[in-house]
VEXVEXRO-146373 format. One line per 3 residues: for each residue x, y negated, z negated of N, C-alpha, C, CB. Coordinates in steps of 0.2 Angstrom, whole numbers, plus 5000, padded with zeros to 4 digits. Glycine has a CB too. Example, Ala and Ser with C-alpha at 12.3 -4.5 7.8 and 13.67 -1.06 7.14 Angstrom:
2
5066:5028:4961:5062:5022:4961:5066:5016:4961:5057:5022:4955  5064:5011:4965:5068:5005:4964:5064:5000:4961:5070:5003:4971
//
This chain:
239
5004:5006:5000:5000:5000:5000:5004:4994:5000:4995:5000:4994  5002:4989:5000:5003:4980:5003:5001:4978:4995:4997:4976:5011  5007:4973:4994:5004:4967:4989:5009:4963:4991:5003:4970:4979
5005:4955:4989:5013:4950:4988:5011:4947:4983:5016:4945:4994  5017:4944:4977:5013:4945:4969:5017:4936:4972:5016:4952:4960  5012:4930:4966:5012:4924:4969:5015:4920:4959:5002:4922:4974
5018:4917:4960:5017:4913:4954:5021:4918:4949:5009:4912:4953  5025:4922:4949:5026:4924:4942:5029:4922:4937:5028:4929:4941  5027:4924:4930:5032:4921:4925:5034:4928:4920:5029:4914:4921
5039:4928:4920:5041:4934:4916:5045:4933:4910:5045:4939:4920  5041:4936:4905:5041:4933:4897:5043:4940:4894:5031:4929:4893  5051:4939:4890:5053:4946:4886:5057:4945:4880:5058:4949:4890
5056:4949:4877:5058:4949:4869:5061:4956:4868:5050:4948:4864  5067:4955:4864:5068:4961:4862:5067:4964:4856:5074:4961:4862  5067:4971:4856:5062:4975:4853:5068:4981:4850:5054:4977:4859
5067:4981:4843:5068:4986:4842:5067:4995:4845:5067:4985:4839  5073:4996:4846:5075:5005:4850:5071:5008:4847:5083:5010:4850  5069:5012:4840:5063:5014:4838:5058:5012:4839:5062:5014:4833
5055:5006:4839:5047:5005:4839:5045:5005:4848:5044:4995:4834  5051:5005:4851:5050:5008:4857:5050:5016:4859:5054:5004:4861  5055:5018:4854:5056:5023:4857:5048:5027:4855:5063:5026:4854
5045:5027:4851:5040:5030:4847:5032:5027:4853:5040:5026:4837  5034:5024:4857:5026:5022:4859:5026:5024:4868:5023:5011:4857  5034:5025:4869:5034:5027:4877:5039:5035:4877:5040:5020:4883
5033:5040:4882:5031:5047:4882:5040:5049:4883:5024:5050:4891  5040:5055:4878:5046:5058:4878:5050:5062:4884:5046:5063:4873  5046:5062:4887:5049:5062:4893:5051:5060:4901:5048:5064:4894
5052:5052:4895:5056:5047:4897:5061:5045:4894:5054:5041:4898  5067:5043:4896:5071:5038:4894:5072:5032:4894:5074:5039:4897  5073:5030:4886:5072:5021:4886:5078:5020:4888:5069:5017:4879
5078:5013:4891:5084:5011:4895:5085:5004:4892:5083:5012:4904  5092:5002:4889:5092:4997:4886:5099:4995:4890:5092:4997:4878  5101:4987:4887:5105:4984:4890:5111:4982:4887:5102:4980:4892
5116:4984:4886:5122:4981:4882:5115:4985:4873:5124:4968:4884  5114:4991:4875:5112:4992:4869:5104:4990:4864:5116:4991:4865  5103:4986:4869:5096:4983:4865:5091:4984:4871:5096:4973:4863
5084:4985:4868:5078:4986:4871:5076:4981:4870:5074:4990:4869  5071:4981:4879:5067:4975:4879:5060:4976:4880:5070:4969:4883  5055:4972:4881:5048:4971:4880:5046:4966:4886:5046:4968:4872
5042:4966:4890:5043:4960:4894:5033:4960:4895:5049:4962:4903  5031:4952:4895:5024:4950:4898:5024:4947:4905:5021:4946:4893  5023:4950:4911:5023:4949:4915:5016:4945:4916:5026:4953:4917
5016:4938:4919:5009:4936:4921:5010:4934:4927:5006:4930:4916  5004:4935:4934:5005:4931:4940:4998:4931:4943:5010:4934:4945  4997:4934:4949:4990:4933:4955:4993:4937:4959:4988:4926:4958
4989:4941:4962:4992:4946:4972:4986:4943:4975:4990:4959:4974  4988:4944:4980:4984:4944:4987:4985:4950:4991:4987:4939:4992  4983:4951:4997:4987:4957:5002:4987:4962:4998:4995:4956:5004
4984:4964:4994:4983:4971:4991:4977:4977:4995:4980:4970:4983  4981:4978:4995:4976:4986:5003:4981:4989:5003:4972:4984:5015  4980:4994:5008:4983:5001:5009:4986:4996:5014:4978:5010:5012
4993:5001:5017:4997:4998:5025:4994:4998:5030:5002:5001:5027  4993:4993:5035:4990:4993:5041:4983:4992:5040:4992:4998:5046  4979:4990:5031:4972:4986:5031:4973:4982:5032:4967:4986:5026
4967:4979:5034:4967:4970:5034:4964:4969:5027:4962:4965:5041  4967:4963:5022:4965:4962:5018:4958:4959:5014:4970:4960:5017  4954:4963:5012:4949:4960:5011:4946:4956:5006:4945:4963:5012
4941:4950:5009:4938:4944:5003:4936:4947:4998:4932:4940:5005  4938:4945:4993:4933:4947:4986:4936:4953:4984:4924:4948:4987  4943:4957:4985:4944:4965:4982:4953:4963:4981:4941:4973:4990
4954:4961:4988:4961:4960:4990:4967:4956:4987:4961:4957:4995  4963:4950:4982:4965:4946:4979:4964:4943:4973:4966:4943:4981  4966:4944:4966:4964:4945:4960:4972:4942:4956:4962:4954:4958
4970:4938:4951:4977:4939:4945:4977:4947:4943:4976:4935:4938  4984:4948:4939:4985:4951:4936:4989:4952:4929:4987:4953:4940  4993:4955:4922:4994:4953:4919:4997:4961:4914:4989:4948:4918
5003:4960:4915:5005:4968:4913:5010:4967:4908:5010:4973:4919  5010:4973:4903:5014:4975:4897:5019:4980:4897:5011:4976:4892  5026:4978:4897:5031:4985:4899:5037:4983:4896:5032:4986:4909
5040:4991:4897:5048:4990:4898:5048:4994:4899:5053:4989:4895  5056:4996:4898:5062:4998:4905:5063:5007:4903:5072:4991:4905  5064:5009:4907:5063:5017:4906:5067:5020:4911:5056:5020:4908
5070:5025:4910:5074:5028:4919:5074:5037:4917:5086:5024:4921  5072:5040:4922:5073:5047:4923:5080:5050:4928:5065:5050:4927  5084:5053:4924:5090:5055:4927:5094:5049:4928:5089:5058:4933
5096:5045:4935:5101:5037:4936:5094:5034:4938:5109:5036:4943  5088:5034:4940:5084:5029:4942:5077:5026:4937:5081:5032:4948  5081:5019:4936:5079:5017:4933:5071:5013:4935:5084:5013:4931
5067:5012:4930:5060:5012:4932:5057:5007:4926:5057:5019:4933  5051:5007:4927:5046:5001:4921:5041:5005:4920:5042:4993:4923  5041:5007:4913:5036:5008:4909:5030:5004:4906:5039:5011:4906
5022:5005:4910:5018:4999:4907:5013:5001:4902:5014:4996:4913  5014:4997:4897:5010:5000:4890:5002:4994:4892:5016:4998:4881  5002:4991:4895:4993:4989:4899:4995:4985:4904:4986:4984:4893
4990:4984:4909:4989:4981:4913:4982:4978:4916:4991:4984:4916  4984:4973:4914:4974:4969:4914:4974:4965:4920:4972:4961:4906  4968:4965:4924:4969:4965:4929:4960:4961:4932:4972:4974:4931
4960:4955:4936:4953:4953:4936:4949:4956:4941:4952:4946:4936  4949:4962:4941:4946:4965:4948:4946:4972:4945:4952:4964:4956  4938:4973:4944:4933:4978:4943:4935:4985:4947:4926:4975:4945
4936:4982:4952:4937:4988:4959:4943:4992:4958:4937:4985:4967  4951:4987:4959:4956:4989:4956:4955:4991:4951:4960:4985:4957  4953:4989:4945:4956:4994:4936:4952:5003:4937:4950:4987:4925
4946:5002:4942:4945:5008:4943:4949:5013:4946:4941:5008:4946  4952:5010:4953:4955:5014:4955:4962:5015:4957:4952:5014:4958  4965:5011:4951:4971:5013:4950:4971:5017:4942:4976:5007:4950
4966:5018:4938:4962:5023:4933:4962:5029:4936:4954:5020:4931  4958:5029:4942:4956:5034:4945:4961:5039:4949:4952:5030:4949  4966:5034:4951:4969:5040:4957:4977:5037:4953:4965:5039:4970
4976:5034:4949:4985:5034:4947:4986:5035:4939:4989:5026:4950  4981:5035:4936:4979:5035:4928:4985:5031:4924:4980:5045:4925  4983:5025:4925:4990:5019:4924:4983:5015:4919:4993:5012:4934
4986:5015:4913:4983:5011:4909:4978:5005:4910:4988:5009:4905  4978:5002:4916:4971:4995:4918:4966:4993:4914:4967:4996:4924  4967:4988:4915:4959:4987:4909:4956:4979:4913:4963:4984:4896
4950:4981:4914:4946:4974:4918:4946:4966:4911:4934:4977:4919  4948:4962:4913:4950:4959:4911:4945:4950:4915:4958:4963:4912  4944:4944:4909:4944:4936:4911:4947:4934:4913:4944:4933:4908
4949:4930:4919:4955:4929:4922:4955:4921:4925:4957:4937:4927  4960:4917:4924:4958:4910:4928:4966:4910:4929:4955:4902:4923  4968:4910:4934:4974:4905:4936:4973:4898:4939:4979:4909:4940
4975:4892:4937:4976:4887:4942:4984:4883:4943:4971:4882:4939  4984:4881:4948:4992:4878:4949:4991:4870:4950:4995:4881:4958  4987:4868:4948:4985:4859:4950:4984:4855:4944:4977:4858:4954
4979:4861:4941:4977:4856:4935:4975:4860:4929:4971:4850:4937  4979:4857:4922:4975:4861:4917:4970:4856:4912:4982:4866:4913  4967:4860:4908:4960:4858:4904:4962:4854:4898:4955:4864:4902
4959:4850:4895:4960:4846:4888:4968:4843:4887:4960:4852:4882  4969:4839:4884:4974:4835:4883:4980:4837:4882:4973:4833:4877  4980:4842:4877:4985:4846:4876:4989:4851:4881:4982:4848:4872
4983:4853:4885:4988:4856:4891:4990:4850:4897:4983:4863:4895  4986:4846:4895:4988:4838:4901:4995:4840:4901:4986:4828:4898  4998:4838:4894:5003:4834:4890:5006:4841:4894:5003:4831:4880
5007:4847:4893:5010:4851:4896:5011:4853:4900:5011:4854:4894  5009:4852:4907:5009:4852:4912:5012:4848:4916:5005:4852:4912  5012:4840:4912:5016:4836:4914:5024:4837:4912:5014:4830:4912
5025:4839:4907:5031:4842:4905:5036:4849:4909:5030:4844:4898  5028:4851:4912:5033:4858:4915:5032:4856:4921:5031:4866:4913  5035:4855:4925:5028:4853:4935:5035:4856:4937:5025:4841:4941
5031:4859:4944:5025:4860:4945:5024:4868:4940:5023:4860:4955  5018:4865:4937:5014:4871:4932:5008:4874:4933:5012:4868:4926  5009:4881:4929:5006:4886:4931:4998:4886:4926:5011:4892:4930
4993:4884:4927:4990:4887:4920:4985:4895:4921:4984:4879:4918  4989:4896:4914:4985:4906:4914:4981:4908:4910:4989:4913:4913  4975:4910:4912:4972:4913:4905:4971:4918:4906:4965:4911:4903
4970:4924:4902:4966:4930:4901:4965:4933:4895:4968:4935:4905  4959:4936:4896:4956:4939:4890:4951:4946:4893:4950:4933:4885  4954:4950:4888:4951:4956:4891:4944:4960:4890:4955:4958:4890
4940:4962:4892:4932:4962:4892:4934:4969:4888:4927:4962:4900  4926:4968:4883:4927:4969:4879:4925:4968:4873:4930:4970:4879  4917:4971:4867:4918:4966:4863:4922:4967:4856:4911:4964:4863
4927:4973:4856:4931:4974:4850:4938:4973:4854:4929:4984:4846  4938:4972:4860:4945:4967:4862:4950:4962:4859:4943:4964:4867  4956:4962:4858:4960:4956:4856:4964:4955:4860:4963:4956:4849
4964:4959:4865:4970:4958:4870:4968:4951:4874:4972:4964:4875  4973:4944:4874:4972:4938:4877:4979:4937:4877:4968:4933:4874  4978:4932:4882:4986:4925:4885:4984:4920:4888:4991:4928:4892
4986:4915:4885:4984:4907:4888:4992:4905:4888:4979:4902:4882  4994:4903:4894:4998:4898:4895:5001:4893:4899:5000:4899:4894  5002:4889:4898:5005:4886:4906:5013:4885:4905:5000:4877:4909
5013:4887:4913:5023:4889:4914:5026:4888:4921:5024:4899:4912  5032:4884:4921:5034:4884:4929:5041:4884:4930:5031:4878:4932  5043:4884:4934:5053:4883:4936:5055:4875:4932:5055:4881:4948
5061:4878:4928:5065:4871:4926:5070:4871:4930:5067:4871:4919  5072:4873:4935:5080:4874:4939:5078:4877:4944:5088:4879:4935  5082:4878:4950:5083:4881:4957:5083:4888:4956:5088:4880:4961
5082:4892:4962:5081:4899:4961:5091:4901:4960:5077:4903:4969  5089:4908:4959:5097:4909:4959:5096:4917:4960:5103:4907:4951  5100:4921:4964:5100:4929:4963:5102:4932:4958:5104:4932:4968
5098:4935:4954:5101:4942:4948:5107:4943:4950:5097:4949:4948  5113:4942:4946:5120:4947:4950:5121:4954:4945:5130:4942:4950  5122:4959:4949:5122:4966:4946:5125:4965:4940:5125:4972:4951
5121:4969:4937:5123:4971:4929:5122:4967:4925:5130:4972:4927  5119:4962:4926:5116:4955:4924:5109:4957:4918:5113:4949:4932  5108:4954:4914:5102:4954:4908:5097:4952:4916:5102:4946:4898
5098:4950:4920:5092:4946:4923:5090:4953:4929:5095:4937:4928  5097:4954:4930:5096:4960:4935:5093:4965:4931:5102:4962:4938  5093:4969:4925:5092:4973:4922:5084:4974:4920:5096:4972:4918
5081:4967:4918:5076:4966:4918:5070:4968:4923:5076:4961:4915  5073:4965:4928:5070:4963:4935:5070:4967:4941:5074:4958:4938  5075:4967:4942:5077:4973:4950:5076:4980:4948:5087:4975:4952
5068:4982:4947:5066:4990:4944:5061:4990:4952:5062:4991:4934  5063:4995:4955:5060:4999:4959:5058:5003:4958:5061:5001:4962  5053:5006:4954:5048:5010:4952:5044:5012:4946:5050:5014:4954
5040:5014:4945:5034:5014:4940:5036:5020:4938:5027:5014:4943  5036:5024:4931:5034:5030:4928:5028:5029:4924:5039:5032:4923  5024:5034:4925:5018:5036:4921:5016:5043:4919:5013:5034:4925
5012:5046:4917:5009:5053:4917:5002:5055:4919:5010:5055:4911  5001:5059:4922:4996:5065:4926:4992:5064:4920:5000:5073:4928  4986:5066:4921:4983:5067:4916:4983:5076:4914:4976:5065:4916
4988:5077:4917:4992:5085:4914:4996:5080:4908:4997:5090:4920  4999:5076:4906:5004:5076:4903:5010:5074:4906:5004:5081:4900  5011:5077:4913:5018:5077:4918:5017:5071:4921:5019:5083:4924
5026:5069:4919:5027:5061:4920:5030:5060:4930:5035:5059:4913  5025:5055:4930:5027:5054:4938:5030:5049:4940:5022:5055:4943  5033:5046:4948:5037:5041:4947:5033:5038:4955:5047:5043:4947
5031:5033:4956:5028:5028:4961:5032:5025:4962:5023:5023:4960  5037:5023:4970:5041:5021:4973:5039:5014:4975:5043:5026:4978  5043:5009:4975:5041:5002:4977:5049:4998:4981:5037:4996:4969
5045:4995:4984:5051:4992:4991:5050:4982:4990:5046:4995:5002  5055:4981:4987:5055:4972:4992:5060:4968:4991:5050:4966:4989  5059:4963:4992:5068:4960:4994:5071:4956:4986:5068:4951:5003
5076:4956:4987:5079:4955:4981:5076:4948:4977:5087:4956:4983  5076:4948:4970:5073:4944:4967:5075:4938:4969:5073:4945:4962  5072:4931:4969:5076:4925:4968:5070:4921:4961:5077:4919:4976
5074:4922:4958:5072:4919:4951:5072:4913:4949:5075:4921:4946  5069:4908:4945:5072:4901:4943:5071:4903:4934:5068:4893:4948  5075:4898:4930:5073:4897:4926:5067:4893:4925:5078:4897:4923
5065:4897:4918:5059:4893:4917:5055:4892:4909:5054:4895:4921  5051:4888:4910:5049:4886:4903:5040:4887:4902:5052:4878:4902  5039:4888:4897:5029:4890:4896:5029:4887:4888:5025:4902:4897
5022:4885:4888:5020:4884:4883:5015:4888:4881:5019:4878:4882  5016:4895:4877:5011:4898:4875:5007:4899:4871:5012:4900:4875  5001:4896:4869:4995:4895:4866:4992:4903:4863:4990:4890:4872
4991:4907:4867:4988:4913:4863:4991:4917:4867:4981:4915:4862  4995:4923:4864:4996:4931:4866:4999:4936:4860:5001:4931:4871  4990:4939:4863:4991:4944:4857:4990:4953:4861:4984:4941:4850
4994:4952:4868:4993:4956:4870:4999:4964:4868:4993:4954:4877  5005:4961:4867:5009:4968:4863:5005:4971:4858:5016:4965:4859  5004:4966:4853:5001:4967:4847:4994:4972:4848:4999:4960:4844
4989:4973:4857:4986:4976:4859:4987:4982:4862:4984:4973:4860  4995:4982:4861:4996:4991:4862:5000:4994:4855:5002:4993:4871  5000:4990:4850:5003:4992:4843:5010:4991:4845:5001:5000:4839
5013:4987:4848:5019:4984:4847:5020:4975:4846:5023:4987:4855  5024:4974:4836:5023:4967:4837:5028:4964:4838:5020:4964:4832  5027:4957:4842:5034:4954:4844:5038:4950:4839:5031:4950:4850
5043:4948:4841:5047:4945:4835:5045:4939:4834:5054:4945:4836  5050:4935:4831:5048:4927:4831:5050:4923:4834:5049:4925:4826  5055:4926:4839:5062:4921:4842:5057:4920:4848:5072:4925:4844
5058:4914:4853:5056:4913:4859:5058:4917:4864:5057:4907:4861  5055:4918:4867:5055:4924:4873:5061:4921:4879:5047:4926:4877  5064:4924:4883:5068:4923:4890:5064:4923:4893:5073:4926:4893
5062:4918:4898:5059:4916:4900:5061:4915:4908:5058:4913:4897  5058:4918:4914:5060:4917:4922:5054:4915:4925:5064:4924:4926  5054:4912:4931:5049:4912:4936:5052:4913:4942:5045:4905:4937
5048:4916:4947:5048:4916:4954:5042:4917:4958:5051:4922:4956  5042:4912:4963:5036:4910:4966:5033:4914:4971:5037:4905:4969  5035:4920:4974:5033:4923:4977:5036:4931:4980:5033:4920:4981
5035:4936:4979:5038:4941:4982:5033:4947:4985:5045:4945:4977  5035:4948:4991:5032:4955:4994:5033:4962:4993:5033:4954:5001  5029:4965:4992:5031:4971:4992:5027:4980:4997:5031:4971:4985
5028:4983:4996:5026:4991:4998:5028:4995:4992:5029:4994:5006  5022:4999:4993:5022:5006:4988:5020:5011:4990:5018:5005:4983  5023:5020:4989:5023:5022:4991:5018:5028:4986:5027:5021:4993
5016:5031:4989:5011:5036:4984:5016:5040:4978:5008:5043:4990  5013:5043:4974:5019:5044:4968:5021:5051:4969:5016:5043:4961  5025:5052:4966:5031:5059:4968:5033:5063:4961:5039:5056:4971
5030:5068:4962:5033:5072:4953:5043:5069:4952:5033:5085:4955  5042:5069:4944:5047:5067:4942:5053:5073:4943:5045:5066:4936
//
């Protein structure tokens, strides 16, 4: 399938090796960096989502999105492990439920790029330009999982260079999950190499770790944006 993910911001915290190791399936490998494990809240929007060679359609095709993960590898291929994925499209949380058993959850979803609401995000918007504003909350009425923030590039793009925290976090070509046998599988993904910028958000509510029982530290998160990347995906492959 086709997606091209628009607007991202990618928010990470390190996390103690136990309280990760205990909530991602043993028959993965958590994969850390210079020894430390990380936690990443990815927030953006797709478009172009269909199978290869669909034409993309109104109202299905294009949705925010909003995922909880880290970093995993089987054997030398390293991968991302997602502990939820909230997603504003009914159709998609079915049927990536349905035919890939990936945690999705239908989900409230606003992004805007122009303008955000009340004073208080004025003020921060003007601080961060051009800014991102994000909400979501996830449906549901015993739900606590939500994210409000607005976030955008403070500096120019720059390439991850190998072996880099930026590369480490970032450059992962593939998904691990499990079967609903229990057997862990691996979904292959294709696109060009990252150009990242630094960046900055002011985050008002997220209490989405804390919705898969992992809680986040107190230190401000690393923070990156990138404004656009394309990708393809390939059906998934036993581990």
């Amino acid at each position: 399938m086709t997606q091209t993910w628009h607007d991202l911001l990618f928010a990470h915290w390190p996390i103690e090796t136990a309280l990760l190791r205990s909530a991602v399936p043993s028959a993965l490998t958590l994969d850390r960096h210079d020894g430390q494990a990380w936690l990443g809240i990815v927030a953006f929007r797709m478009t172009n989502v269909a199978p290869r060679l669909v034409p993309a359609v109104p109202g299905i095709s294009a949705f925010a999105e909003l995922n909880v993960r880290t970093y995993v590898r089987v054997g030398n291929t390293p991968g991302v492990y997602f502990f939820s994925l909230d997603a504003a499209s009914r159709v998609a949380v079915r049927a990536a439920r349905l035919l890939f058993n990936l945690p999705y959850f239908a989900a409230d979803m606003h992004v805007d790029r122009s303008t955000a609401v009340g004073a208080e995000r004025r003020e921060a918007a003007e601080a961060i330009s051009p800014a991102v504003s994000y909400e979501s909350r996830r449906r549901g009425r015993t739900s606590t999982a939500a994210f409000t923030a607005i976030y955008g590039p403070t500096g120019p793009a720059f390439d991850p260079r190998p072996g880099s925290l930026e590369s480490f976090l970032t450059a992962r070509y593939c998904l691990y999950a499990l079967r609903r046998s229990g057997a862990p599988y691996r979904l292959d993904i294709h696109h060009a190499p990252w150009a990242l910028q630094p960046a900055a958000a002011m985050i008002a509510r997220n209490t989405m770790a804390e919705a898969s029982g992992i809680p986040l530290p107190a230190a401000p998160p690393l923070l990156h944006f990138a404004r656009r990347q394309d990708m393809v995906a390939w059906a998934p492959e036993r581990t």
